[in-house]
C-alpha positions in Angstrom: 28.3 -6.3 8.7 26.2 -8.0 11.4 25.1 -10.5 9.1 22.8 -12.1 11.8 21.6 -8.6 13.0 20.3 -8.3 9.3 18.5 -11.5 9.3 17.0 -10.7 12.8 15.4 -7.3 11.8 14.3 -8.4 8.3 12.1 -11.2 9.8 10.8 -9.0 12.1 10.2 -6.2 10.2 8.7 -8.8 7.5 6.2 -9.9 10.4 5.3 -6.3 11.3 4.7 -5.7 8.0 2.3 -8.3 7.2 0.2 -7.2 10.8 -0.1 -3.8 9.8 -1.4 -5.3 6.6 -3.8 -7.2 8.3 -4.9 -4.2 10.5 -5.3 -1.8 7.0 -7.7 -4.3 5.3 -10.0 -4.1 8.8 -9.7 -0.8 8.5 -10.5 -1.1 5.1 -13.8 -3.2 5.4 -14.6 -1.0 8.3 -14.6 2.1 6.1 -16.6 0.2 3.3 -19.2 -0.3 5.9 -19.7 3.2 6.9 -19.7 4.4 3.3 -22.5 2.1 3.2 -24.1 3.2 5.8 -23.5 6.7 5.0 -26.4 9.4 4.9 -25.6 11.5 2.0 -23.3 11.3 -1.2 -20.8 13.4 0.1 -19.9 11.2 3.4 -20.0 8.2 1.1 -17.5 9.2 -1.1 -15.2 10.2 1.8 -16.1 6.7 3.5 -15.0 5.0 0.2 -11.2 6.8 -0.6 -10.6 6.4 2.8 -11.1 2.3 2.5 -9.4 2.9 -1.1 -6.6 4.6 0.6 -6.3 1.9 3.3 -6.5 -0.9 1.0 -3.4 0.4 -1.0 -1.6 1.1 2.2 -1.9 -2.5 2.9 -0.6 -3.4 -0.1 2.4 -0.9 0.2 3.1 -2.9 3.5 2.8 -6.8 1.8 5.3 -5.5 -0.6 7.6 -4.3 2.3 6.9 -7.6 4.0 8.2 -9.6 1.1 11.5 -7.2 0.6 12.2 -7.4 4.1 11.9 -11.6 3.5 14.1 -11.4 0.3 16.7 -9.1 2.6 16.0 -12.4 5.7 16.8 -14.9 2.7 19.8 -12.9 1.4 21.5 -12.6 4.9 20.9 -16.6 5.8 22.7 -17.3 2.4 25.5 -15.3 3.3 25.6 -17.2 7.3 25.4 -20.3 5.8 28.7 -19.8 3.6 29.6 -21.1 0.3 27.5 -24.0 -0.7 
């Protein structure tokens, strides 16, 4: 195994990760706003599952941003040989 290859790609999928968490909670508020600014019940509640849905969807990706850490950490312990 490519031990450094490992390390590479799990920091960078760690920092893509956290940006499309960043850009789901945008989303997110941006949705809120239009499901405040709705004009009837009906395109409210759509407004608000969509920020709910885009909300857990950045969550989903801070989770995979801190595996893809803990899979970062694991291959620098292995580069850096026994301690």
């Amino acid at each position: 195994m490519d031990w450094q290859e490992v390390l590479e790609v799990g920091r960078a999928d760690a920092r893509r990760h956290r940006s499309e968490a960043v850009a789901e909670r945008v989303n997110a508020m941006h949705c809120a706003d239009e499901a405040h600014a709705a004009g009837d019940s009906d395109a409210t509640i759509l407004w608000l599952m969509r920020a709910m849905q885009q909300r857990l969807a950045a969550s989903s990706s801070d989770a995979a941003s801190v595996v893809s850490d803990r899979i970062a950490d694991h291959a620098e312990h292995v580069l850096s040989g026994p301690a």
